[in-house]
C-alpha positions in Angstrom: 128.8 -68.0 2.7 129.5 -65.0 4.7 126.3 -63.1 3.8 124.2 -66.5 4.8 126.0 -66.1 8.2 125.3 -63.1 8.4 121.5 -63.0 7.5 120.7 -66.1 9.9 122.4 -64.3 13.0 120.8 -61.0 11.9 117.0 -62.8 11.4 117.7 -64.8 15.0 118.3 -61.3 16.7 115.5 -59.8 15.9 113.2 -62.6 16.1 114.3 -62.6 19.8 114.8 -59.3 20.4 111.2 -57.5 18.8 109.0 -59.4 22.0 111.5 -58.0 24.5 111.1 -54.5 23.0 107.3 -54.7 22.2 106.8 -55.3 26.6 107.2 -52.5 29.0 108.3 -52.0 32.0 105.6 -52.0 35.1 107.3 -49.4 37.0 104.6 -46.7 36.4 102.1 -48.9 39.2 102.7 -48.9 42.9 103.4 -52.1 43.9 102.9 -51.2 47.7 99.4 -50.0 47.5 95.5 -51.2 46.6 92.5 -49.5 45.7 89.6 -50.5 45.9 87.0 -49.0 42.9 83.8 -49.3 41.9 82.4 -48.3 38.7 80.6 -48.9 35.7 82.6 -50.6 32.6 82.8 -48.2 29.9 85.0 -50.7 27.6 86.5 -54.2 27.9 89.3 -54.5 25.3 90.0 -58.7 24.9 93.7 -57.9 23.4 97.5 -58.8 23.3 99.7 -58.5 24.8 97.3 -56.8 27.7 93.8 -56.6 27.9 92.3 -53.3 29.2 89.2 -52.4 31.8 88.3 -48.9 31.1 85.8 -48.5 33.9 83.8 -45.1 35.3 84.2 -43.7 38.9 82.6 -41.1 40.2 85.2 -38.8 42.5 84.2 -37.0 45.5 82.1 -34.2 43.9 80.0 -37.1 42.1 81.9 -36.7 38.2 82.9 -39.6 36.5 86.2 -40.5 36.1 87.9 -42.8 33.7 90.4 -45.2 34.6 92.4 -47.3 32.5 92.9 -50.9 34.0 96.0 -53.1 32.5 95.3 -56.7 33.3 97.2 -59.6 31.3 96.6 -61.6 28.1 93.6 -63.0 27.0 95.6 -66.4 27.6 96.2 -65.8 31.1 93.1 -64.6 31.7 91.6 -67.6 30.1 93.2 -69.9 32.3 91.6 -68.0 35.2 88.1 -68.7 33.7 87.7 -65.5 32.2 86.2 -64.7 28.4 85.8 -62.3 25.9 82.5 -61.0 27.2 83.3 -61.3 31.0 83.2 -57.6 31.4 80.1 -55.7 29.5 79.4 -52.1 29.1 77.0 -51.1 31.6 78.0 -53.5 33.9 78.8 -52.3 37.8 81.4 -53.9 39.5 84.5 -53.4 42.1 88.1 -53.7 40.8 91.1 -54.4 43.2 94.2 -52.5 41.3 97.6 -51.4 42.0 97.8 -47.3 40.9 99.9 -45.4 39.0 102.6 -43.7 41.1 101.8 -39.9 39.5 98.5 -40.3 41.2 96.7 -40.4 37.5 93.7 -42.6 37.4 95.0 -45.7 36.0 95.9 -49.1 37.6 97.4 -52.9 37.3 94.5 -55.0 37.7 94.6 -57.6 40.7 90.8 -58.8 41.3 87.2 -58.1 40.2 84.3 -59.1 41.3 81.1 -59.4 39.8 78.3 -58.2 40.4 76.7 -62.2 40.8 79.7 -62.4 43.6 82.1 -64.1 41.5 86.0 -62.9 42.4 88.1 -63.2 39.2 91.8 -62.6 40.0 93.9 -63.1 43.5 95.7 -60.5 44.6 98.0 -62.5 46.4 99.3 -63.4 43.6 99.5 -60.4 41.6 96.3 -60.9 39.6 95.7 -60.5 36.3 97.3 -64.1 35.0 100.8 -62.7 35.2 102.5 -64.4 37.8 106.3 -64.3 38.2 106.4 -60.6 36.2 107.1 -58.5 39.6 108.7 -59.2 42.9 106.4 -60.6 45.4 105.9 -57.9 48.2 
């Protein structure tokens, strides 16, 4: 009896405690600044629990840069009309993010727009299908 106790409050821990360890914290992006980018999307990963823009910018002297783009889940995104092949390769387009505080290239994802005109996201509300994950500023 003790041992089936045991086993049912050990399997209830870790089926609640493995999602809280698999998620990060979002500390890394500054949550008081934008950019604005445009680039070309190099890859457009559809995955949980985050999809991913990896788009190309070109820098001052004209060299392309990569940045790595963390938006939601494909559910969240979903629900904001977006699909697996929203984003192509090849495709140019300007991307609203928040950065990463080191000043790496790298952002949160707030808003897109396409290059028919079409705004995907809202950065008033933090983008990205997430709402309620960070402090409204």
């Amino acid at each position: 009896m003790k041992f089936n106790v045991f086993a049912t409050a050990t399997i209830a821990f870790l089926m609640f405690a493995l999602p809280a360890i698999a998620h990060h914290s979002f500390a890394m992006f500054d949550a008081s600044k934008t950019v604005t980018l445009e680039g070309t999307v190099k890859e457009f990963h559809w995955t949980n629990p985050h999809s991913w823009i990896f788009l190309n910018v070109a820098d001052a002297e004209g060299r392309l840069v990569e940045w790595p783009i963390e938006l939601g889940s494909p559910g969240g995104l979903t629900r904001q009309g977006w699909v697996p092949k929203t984003l192509v390769p090849g495709m140019n387009v300007k991307i609203m993010v928040r950065p990463l505080k080191d000043g790496k290239p790298g952002g949160q994802f707030l808003t897109v727009w396409l290059p028919d005109g079409k705004q995907l996201g809202d950065p008033s509300t933090r983008g990205g299908g997430n709402r309620g994950r960070e402090p409204v500023d």
